[in-house]
mmCIF file of the C-alpha atoms, coordinates in Angstrom:
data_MODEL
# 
_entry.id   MODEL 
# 
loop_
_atom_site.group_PDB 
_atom_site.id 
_atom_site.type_symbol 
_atom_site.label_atom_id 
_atom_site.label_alt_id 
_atom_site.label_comp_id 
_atom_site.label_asym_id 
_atom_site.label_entity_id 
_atom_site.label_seq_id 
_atom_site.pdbx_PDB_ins_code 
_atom_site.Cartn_x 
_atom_site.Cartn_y 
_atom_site.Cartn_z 
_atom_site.occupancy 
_atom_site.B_iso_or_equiv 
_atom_site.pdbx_formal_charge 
_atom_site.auth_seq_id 
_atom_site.auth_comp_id 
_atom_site.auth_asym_id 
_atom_site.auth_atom_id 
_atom_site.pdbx_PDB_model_num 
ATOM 1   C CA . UNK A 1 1   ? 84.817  96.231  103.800 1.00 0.00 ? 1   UNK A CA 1 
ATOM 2   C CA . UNK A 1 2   ? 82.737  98.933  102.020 1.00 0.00 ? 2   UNK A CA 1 
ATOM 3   C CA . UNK A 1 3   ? 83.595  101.286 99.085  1.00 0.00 ? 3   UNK A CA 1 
ATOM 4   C CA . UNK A 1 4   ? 84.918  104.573 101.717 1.00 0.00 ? 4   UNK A CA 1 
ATOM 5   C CA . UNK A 1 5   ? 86.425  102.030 104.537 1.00 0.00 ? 5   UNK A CA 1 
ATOM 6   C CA . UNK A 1 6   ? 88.949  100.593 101.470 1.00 0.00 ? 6   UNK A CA 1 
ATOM 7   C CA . UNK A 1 7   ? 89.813  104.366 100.209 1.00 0.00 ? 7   UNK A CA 1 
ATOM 8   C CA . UNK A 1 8   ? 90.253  105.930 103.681 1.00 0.00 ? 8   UNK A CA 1 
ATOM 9   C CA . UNK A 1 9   ? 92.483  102.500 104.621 1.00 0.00 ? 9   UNK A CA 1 
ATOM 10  C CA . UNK A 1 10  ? 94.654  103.199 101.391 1.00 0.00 ? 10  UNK A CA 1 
ATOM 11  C CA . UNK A 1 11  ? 95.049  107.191 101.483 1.00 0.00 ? 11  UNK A CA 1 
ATOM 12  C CA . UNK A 1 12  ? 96.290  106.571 105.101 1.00 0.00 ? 12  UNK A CA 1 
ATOM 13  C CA . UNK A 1 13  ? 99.070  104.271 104.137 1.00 0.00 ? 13  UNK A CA 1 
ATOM 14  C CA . UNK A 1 14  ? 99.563  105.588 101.115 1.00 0.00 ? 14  UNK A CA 1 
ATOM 15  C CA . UNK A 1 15  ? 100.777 102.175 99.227  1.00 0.00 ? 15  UNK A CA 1 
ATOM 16  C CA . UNK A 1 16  ? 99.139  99.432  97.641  1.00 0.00 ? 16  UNK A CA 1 
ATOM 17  C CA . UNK A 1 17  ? 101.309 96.840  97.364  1.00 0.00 ? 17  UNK A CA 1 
ATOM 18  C CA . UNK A 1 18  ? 101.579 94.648  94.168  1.00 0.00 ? 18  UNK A CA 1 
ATOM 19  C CA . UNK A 1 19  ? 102.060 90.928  93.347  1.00 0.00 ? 19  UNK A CA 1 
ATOM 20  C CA . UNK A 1 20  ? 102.805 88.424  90.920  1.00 0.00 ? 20  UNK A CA 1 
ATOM 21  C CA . UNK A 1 21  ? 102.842 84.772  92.684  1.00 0.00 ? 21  UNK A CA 1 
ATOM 22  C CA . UNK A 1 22  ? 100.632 81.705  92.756  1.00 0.00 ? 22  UNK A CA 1 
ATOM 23  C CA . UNK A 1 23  ? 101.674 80.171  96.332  1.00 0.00 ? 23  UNK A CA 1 
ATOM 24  C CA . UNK A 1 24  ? 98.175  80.935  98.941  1.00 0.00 ? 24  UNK A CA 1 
ATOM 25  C CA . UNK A 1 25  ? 101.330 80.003  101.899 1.00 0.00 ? 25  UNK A CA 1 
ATOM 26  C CA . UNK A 1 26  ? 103.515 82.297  101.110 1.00 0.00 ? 26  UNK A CA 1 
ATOM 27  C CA . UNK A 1 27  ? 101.160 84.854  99.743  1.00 0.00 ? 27  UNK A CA 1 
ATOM 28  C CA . UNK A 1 28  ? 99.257  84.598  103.104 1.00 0.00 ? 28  UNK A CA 1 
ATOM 29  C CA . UNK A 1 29  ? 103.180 85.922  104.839 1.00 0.00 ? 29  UNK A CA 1 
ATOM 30  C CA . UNK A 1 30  ? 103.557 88.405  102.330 1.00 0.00 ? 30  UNK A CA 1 
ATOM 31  C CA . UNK A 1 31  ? 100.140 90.256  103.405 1.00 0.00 ? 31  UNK A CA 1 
ATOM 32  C CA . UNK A 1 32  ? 101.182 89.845  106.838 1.00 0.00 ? 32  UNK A CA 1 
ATOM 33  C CA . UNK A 1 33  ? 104.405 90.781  106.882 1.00 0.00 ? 33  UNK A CA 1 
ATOM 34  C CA . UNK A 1 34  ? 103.807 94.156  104.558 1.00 0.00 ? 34  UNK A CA 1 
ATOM 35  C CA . UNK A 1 35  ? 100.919 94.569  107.223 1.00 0.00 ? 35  UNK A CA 1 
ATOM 36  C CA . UNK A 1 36  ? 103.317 94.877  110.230 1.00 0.00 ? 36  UNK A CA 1 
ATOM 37  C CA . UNK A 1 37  ? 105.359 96.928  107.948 1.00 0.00 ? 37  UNK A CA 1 
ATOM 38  C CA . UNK A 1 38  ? 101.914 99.627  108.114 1.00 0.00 ? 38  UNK A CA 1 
ATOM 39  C CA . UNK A 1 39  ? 100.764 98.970  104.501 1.00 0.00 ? 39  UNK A CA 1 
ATOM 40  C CA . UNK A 1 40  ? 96.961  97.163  104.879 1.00 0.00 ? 40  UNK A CA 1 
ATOM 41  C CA . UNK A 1 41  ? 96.527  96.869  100.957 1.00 0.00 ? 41  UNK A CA 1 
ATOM 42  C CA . UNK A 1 42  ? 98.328  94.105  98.580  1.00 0.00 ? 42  UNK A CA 1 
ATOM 43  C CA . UNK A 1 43  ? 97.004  93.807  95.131  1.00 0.00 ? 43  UNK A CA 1 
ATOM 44  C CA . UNK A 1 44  ? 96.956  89.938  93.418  1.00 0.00 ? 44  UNK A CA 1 
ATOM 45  C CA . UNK A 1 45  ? 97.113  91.251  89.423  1.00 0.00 ? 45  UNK A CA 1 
ATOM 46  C CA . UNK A 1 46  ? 95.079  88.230  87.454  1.00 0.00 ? 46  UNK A CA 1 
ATOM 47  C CA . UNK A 1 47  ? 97.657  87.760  85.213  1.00 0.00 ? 47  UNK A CA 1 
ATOM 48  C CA . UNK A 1 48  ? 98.536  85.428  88.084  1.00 0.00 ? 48  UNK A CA 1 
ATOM 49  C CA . UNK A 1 49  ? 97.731  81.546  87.716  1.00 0.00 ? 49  UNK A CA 1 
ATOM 50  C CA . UNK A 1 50  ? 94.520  80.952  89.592  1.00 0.00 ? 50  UNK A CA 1 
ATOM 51  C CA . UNK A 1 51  ? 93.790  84.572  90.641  1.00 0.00 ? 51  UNK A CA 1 
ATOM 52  C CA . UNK A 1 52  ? 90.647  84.165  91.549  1.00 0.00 ? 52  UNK A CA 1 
ATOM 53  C CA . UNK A 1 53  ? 91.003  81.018  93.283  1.00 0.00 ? 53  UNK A CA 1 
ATOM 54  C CA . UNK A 1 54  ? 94.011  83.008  95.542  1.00 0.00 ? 54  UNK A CA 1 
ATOM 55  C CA . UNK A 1 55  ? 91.573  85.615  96.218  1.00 0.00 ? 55  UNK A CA 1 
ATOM 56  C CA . UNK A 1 56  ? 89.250  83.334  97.762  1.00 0.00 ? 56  UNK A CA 1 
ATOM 57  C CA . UNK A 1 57  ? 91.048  81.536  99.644  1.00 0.00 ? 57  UNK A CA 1 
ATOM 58  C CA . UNK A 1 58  ? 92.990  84.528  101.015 1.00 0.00 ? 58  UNK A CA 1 
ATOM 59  C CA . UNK A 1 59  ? 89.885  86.435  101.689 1.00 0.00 ? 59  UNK A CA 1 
ATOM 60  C CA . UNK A 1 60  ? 88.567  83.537  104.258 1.00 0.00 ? 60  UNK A CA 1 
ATOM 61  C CA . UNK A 1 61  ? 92.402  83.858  106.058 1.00 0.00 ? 61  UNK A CA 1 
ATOM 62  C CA . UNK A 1 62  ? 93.790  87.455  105.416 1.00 0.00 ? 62  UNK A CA 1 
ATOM 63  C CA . UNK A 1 63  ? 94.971  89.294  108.618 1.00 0.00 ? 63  UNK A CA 1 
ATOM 64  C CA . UNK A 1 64  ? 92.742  91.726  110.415 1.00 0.00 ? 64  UNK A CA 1 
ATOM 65  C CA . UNK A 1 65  ? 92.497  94.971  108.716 1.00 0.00 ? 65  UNK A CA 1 
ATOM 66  C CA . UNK A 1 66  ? 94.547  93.940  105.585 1.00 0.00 ? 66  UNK A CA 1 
ATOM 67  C CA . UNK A 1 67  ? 92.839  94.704  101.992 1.00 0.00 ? 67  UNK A CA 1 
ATOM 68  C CA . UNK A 1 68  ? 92.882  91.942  99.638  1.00 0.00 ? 68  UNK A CA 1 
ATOM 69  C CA . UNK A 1 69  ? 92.371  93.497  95.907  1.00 0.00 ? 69  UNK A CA 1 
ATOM 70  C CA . UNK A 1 70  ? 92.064  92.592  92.390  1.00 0.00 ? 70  UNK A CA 1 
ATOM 71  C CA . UNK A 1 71  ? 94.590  94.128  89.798  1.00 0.00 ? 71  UNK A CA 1 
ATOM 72  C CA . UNK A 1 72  ? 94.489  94.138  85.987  1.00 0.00 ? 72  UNK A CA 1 
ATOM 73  C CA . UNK A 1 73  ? 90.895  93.966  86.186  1.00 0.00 ? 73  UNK A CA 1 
ATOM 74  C CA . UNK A 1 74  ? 89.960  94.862  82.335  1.00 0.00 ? 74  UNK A CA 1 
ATOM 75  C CA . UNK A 1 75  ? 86.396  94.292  82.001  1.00 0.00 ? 75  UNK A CA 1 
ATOM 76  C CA . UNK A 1 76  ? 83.186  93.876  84.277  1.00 0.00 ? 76  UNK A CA 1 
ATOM 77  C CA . UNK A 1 77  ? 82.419  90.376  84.295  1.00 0.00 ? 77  UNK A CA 1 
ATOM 78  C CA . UNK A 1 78  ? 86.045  90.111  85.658  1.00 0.00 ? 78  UNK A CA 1 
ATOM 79  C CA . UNK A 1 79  ? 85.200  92.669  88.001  1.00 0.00 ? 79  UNK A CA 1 
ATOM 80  C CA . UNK A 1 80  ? 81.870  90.728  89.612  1.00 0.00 ? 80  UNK A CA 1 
ATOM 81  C CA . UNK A 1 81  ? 84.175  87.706  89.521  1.00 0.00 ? 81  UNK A CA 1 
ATOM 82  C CA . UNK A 1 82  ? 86.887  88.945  91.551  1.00 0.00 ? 82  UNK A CA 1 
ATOM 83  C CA . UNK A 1 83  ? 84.232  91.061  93.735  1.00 0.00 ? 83  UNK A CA 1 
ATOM 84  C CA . UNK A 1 84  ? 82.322  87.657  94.579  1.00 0.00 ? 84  UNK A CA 1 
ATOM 85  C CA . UNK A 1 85  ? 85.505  85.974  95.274  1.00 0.00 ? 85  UNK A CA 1 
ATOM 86  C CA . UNK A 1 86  ? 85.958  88.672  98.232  1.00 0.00 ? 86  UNK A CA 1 
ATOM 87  C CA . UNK A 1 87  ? 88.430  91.361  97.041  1.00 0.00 ? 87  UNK A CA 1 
ATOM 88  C CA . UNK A 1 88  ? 88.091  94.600  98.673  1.00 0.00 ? 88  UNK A CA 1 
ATOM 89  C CA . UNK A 1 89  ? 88.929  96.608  95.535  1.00 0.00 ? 89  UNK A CA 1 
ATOM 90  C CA . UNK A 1 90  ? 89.750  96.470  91.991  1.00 0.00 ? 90  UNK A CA 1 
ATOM 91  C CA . UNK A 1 91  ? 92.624  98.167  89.908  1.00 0.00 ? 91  UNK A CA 1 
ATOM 92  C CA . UNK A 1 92  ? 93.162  98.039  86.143  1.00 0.00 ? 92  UNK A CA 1 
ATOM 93  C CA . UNK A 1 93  ? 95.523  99.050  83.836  1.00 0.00 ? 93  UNK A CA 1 
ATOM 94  C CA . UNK A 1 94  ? 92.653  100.576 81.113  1.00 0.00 ? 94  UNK A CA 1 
ATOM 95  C CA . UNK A 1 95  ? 89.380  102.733 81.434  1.00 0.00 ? 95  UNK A CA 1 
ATOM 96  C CA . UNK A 1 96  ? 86.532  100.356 80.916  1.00 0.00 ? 96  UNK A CA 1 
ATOM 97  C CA . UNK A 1 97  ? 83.606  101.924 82.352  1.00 0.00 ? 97  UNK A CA 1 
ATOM 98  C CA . UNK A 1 98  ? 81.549  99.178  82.554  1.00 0.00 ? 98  UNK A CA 1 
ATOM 99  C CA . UNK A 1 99  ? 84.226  97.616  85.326  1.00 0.00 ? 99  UNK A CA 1 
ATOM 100 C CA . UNK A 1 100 ? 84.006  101.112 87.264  1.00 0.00 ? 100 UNK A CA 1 
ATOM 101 C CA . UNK A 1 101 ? 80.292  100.576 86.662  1.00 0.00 ? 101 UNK A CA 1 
ATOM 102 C CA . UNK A 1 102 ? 80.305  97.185  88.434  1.00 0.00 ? 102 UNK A CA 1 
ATOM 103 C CA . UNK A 1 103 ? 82.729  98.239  91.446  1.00 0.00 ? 103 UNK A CA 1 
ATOM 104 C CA . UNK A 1 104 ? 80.909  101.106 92.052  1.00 0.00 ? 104 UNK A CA 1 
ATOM 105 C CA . UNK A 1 105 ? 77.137  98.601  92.120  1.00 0.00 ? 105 UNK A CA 1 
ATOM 106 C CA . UNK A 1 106 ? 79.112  96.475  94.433  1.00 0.00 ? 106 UNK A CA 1 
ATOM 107 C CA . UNK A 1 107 ? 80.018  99.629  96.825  1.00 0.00 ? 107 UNK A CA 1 
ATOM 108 C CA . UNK A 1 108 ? 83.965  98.177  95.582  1.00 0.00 ? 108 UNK A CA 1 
ATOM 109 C CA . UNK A 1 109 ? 86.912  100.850 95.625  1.00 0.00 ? 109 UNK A CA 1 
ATOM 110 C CA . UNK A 1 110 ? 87.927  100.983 92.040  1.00 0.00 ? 110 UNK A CA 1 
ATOM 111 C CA . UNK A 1 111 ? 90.777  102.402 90.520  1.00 0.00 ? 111 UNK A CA 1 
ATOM 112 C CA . UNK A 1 112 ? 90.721  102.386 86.738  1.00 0.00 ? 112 UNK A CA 1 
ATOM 113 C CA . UNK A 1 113 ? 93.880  103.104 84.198  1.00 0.00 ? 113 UNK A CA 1 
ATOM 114 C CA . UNK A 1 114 ? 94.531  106.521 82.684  1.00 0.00 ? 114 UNK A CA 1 
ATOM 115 C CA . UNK A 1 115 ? 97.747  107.671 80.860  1.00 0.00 ? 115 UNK A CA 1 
ATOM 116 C CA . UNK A 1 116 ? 95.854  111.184 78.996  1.00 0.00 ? 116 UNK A CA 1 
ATOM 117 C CA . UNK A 1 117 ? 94.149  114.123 80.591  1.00 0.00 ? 117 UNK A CA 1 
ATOM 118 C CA . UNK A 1 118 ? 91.198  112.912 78.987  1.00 0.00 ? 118 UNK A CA 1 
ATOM 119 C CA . UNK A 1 119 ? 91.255  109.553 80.079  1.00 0.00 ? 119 UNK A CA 1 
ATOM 120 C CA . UNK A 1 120 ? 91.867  110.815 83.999  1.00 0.00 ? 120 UNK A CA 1 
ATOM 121 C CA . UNK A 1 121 ? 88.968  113.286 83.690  1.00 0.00 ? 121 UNK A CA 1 
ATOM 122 C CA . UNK A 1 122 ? 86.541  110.474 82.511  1.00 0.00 ? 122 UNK A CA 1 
ATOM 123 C CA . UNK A 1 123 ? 87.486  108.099 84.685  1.00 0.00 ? 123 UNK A CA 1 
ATOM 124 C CA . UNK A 1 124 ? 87.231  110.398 87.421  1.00 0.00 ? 124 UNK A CA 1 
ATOM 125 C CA . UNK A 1 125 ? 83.459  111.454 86.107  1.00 0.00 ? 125 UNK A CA 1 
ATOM 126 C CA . UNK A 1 126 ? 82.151  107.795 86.018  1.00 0.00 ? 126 UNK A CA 1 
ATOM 127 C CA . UNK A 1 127 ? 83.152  106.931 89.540  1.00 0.00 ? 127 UNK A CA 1 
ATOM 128 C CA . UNK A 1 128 ? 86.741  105.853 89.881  1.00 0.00 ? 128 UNK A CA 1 
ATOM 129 C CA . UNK A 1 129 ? 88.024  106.633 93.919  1.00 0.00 ? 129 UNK A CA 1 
ATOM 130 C CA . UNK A 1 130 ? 91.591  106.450 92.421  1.00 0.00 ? 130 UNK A CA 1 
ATOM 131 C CA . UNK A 1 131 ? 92.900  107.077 89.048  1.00 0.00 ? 131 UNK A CA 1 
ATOM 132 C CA . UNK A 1 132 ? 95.754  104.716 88.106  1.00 0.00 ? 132 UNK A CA 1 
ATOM 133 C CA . UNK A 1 133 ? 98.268  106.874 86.056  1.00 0.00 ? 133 UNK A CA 1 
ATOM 134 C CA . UNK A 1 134 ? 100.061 103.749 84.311  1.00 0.00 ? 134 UNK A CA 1 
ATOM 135 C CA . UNK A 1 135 ? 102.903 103.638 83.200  1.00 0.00 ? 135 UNK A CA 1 
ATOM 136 C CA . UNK A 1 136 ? 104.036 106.216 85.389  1.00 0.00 ? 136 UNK A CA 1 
ATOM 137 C CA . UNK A 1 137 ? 107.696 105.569 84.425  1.00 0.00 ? 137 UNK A CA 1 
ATOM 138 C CA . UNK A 1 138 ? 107.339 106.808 81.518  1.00 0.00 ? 138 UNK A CA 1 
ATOM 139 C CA . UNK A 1 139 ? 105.824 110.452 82.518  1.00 0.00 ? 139 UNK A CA 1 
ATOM 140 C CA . UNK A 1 140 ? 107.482 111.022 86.001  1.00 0.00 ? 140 UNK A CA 1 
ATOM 141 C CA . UNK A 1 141 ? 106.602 112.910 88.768  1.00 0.00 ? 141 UNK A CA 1 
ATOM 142 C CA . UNK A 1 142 ? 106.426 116.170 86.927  1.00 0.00 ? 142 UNK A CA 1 
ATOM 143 C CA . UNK A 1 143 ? 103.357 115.090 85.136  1.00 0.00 ? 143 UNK A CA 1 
ATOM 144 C CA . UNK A 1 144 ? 101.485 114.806 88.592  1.00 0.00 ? 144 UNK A CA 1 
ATOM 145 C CA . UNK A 1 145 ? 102.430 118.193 89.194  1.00 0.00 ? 145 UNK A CA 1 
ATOM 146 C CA . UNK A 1 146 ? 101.426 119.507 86.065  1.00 0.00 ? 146 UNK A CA 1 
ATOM 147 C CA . UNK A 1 147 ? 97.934  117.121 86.016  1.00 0.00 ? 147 UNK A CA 1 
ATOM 148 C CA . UNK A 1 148 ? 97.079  118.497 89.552  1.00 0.00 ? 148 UNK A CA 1 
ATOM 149 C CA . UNK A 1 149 ? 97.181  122.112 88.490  1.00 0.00 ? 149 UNK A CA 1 
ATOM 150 C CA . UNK A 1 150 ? 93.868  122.013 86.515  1.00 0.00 ? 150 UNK A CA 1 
ATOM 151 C CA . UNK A 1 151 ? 92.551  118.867 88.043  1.00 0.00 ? 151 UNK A CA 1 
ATOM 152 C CA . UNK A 1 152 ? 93.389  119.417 91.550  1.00 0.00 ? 152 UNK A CA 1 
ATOM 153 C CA . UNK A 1 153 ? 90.220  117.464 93.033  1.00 0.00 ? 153 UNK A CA 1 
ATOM 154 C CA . UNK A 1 154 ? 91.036  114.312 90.903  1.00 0.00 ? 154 UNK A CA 1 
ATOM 155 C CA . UNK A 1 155 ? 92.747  111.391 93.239  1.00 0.00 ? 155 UNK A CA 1 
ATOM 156 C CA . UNK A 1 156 ? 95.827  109.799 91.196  1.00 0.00 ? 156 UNK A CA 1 
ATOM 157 C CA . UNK A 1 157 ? 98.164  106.757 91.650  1.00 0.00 ? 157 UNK A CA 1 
ATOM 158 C CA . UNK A 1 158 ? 100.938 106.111 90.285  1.00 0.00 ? 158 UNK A CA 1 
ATOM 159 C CA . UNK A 1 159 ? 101.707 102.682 88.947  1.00 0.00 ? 159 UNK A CA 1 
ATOM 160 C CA . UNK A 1 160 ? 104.485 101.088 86.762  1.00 0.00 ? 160 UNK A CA 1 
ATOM 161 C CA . UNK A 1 161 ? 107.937 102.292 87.743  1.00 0.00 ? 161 UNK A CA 1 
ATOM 162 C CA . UNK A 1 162 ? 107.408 103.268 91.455  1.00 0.00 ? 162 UNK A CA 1 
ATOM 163 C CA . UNK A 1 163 ? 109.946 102.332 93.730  1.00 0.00 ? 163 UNK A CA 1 
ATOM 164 C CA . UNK A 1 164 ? 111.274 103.316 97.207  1.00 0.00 ? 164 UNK A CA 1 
ATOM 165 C CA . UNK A 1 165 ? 113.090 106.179 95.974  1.00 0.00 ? 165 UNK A CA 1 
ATOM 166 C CA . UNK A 1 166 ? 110.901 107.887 94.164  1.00 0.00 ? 166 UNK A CA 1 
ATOM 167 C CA . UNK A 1 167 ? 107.322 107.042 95.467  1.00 0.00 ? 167 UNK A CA 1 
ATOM 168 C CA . UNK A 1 168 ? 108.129 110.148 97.870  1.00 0.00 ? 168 UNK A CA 1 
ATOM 169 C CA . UNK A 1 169 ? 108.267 112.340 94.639  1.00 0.00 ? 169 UNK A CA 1 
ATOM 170 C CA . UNK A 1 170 ? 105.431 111.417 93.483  1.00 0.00 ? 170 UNK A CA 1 
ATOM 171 C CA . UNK A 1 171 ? 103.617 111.956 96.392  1.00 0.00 ? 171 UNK A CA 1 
ATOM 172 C CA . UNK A 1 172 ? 105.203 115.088 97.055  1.00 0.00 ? 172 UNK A CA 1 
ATOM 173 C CA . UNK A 1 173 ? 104.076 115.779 93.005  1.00 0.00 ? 173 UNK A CA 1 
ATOM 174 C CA . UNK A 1 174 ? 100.031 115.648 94.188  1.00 0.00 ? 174 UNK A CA 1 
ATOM 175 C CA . UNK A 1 175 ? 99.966  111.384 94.011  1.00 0.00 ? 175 UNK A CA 1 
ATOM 176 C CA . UNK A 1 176 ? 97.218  110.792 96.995  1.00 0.00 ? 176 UNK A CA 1 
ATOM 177 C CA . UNK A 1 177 ? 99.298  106.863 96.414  1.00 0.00 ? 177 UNK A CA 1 
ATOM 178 C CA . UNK A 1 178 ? 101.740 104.962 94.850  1.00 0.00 ? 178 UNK A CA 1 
ATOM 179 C CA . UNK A 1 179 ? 101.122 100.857 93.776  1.00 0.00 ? 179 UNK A CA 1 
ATOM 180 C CA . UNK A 1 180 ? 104.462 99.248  94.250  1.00 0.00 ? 180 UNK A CA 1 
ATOM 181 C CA . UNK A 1 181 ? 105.683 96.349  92.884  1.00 0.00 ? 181 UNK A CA 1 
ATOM 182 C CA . UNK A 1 182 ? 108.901 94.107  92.899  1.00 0.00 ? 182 UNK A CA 1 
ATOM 183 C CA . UNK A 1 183 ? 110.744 97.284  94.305  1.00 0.00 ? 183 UNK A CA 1 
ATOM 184 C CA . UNK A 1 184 ? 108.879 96.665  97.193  1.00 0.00 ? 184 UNK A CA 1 
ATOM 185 C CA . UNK A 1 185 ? 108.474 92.930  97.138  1.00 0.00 ? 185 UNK A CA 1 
ATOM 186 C CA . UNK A 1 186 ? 111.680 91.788  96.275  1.00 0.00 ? 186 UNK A CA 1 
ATOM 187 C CA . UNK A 1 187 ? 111.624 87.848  95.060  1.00 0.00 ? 187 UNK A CA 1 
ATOM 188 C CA . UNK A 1 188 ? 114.653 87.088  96.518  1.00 0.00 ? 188 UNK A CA 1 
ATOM 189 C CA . UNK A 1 189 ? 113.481 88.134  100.035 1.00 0.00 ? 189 UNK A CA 1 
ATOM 190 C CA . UNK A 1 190 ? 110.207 86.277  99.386  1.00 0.00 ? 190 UNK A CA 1 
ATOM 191 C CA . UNK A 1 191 ? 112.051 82.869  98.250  1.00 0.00 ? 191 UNK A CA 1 
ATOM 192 C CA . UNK A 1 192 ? 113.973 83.170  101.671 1.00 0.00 ? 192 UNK A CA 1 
ATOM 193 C CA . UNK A 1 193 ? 110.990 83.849  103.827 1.00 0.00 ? 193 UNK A CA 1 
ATOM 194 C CA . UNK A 1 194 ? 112.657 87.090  105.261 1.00 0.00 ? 194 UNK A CA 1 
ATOM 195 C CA . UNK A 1 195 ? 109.011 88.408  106.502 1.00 0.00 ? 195 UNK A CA 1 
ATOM 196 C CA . UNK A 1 196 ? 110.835 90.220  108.717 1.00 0.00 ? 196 UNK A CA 1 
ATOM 197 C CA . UNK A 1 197 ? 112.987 91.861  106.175 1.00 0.00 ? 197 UNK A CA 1 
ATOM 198 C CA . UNK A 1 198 ? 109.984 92.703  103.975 1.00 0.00 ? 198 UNK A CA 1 
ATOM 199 C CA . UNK A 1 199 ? 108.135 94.170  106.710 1.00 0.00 ? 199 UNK A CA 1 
ATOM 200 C CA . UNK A 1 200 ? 111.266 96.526  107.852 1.00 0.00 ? 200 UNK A CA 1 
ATOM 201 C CA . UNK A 1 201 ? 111.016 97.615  103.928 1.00 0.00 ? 201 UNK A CA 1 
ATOM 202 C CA . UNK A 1 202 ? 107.617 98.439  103.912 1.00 0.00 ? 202 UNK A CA 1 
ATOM 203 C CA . UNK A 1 203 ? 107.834 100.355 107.472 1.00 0.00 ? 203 UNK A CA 1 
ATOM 204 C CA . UNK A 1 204 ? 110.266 102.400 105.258 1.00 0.00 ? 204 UNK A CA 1 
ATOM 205 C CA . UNK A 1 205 ? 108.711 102.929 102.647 1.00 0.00 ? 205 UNK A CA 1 
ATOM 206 C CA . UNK A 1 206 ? 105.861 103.960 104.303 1.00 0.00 ? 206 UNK A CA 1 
ATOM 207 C CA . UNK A 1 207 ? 107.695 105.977 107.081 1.00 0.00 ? 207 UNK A CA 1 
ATOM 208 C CA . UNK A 1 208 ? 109.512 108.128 103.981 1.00 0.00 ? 208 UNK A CA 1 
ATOM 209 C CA . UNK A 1 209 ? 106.043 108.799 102.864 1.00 0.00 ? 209 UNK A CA 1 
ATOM 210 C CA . UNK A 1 210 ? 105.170 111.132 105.516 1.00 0.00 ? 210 UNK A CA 1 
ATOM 211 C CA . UNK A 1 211 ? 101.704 111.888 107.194 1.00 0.00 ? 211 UNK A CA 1 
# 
């Protein structure tokens, strides 16, 4: 999937969803079940045992039309490896501009970390699709609001602190996207294999989002 088809796929759901777990089975229901739920995006961060090896084998098997990507991407050799391994885009928590580089050389979707005007502004100038605002707990939805005013062309997600009621905030705030974590994917749904469960959540979730 090219550079646009991975940005246009995750401004219409509005959610990237975000995990943390080492088992291809269940991984593989996870993806499909947030899928039916009408979010096409799930992020495997590499602090995750084996990353790479998940995004391989998940990339040969994912379901149609879902986006496999890369998260906590901090530096471009990790970026080529994850990008050879077949995920569809890359997110990091820091602004390395080599990584955006090597996304963008790749025709990748890349969404680099920002937390300062400055940062956001550079990021945005070398390439990023998305800016990841992380952490965005600890600014709110305000800071979106107030970002957008000078910087209204400049695409922002926030990350770190999203969940189900307040990613609508944030959106409403100028967020073109939220990345969602363990508020979304809850472990104790996962452990029981409740795909059906997690996909009803996500169809909320996304659903609350609007158009």
């Amino acid at each position: 999937m090219t550079r646009d088809d991975a940005l246009k796929t995750i401004l219409d759901s509005k959610v990237i969803a975000v995990i943390r777990m080492a088992e291809s089975r269940k991984l593989f229901k996870v993806i499909e079940a947030v899928r039916r739920g009408g979010i096409r995006a799930v992020e495997i961060t590499m602090t995750t045992p084996g990353a790479i090896g998940l995004i391989r084998a998940l990339a040969v098997e994912k379901p149609e039309g879902a986006l496999l990507g890369a998260g906590t991407v901090l530096d471009a050799r990790s970026a080529d490896a994850v990008i050879k391994a077949g995920a569809d885009f890359v997110v990091s928590p820091v602004l390395n501009l080599e990584m955006v580089r090597a996304c963008r050389a790749n025709d990748r979707f890349v969404a680099p970390g920002a937390f300062s005007p400055t940062e956001i502004l550079t990021a945005w100038e070398n390439g990023a699709d998305v800016v990841k605002v992380f952490p965005a707990t600890s600014l709110g939805p305000k800071f979106f609001k107030d970002i957008r005013g000078p910087l209204p062309h400049v695409r922002l997600m926030p990350t770190g602190g999203v969940s189900a009621e307040n990613a609508k905030d944030f959106i409403e705030a100028g967020a073109c996207c939220v990345a969602i974590g363990t508020a979304l994917l809850d472990p104790r749904t996962i452990e029981r294999e409740d795909w059906d469960a997690l996909a009803r959540k996500a169809r909320e979730l996304v659903d609350s989002l609007g158009d």
